[in-house]
LUMSEMI-503458 format. One record per residue (C-alpha): residue in one letter; residue number from 1; x, y negated, z negated. Coordinates in pm, whole numbers, m for minus. Example, Ala and Ser with C-alpha at 12.3 -4.5 7.8 and 13.67 -1.06 7.14 Angstrom:
2
[node 'A'; 1; [1230; 450; m780]],
[node 'S'; 2; [1367; 106; m714]],
END
This chain:
81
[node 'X'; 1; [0; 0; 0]],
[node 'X'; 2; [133; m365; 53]],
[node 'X'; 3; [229; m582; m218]],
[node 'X'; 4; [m62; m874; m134]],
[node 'X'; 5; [m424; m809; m162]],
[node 'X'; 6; [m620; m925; 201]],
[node 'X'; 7; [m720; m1281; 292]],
[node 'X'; 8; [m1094; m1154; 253]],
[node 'X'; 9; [m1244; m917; 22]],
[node 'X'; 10; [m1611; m813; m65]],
[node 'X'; 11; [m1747; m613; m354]],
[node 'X'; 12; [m2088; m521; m143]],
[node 'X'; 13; [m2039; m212; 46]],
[node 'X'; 14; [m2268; m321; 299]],
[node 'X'; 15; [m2021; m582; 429]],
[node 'X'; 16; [m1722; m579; 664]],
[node 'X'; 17; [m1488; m713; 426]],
[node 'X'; 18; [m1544; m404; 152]],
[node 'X'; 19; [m1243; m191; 56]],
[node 'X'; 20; [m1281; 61; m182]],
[node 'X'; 21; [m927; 132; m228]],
[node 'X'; 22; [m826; m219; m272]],
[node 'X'; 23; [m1072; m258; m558]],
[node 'X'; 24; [m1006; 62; m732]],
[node 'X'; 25; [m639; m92; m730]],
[node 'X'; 26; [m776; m419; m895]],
[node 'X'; 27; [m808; m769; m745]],
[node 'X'; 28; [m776; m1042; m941]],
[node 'X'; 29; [m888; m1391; m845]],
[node 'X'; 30; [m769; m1778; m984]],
[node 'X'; 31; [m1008; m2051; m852]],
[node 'X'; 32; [m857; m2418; m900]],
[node 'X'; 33; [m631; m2272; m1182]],
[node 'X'; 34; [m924; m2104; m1352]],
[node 'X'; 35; [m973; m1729; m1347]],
[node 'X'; 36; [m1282; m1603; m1201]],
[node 'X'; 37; [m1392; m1227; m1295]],
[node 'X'; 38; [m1760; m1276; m1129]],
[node 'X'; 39; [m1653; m1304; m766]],
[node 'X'; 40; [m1865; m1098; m486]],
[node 'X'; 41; [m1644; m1220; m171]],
[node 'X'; 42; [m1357; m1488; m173]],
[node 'X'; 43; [m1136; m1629; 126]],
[node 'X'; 44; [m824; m1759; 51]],
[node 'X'; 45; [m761; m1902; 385]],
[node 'X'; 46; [m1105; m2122; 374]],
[node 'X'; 47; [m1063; m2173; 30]],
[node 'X'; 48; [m1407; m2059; m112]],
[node 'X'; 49; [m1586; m1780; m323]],
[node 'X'; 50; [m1929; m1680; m384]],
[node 'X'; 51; [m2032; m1602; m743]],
[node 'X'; 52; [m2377; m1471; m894]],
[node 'X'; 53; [m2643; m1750; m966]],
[node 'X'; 54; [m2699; m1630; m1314]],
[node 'X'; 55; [m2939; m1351; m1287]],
[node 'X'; 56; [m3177; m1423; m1016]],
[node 'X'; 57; [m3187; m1133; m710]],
[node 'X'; 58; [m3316; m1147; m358]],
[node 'X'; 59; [m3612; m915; m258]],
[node 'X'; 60; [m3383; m642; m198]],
[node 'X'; 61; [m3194; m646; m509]],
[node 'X'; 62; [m2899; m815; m468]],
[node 'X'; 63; [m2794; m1076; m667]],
[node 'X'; 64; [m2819; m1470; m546]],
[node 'X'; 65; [m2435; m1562; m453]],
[node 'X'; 66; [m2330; m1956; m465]],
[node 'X'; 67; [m2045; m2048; m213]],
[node 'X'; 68; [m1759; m2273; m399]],
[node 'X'; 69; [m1482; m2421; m249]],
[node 'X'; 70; [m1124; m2503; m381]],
[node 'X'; 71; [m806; m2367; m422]],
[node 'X'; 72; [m790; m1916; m403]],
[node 'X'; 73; [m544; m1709; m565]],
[node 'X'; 74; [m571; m1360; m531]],
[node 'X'; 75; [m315; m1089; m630]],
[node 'X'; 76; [m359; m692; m780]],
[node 'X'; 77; [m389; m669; m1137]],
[node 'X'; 78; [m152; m326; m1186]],
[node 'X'; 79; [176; m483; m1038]],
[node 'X'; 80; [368; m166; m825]],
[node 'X'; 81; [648; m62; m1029]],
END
């Protein structure tokens, strides 16, 4: 495996941009310095993530996602020996 997570990950299996590997591994993810651990999808290229409105769900169960912009970190949580 390589040694930096992808420019574009998704936690919805439904999506393009899912990888269950990756996220077995562990993604972590620091928004404007802060870190996040309620991101669905982030871009660190476009510089945005979508996080879960609080509890609300659409009609097919998935929760509401807000799209935030800034600055995106991402790197692996378990660093490769």
């Amino acid at each position: 495996m390589t040694d930096t997570p992808p420019d574009r990950l998704s936690i919805d299996p439904a999506s393009k941009f899912f990888d269950e590997p990756l996220l077995e591994r562990g993604i972590g993810i620091r928004f404007n310095g802060t870190e996040k651990n309620n991101v669905e999808e982030y871009c660190v290229s476009e510089g945005w993530v979508r996080v879960a409105a609080g509890k609300a769900v659409d009609r097919k169960g998935k929760p509401l996602t807000v799209k935030l912009k800034g600055t995106v970190e991402a790197y692996f949580r378990d660093q490769p020996e």
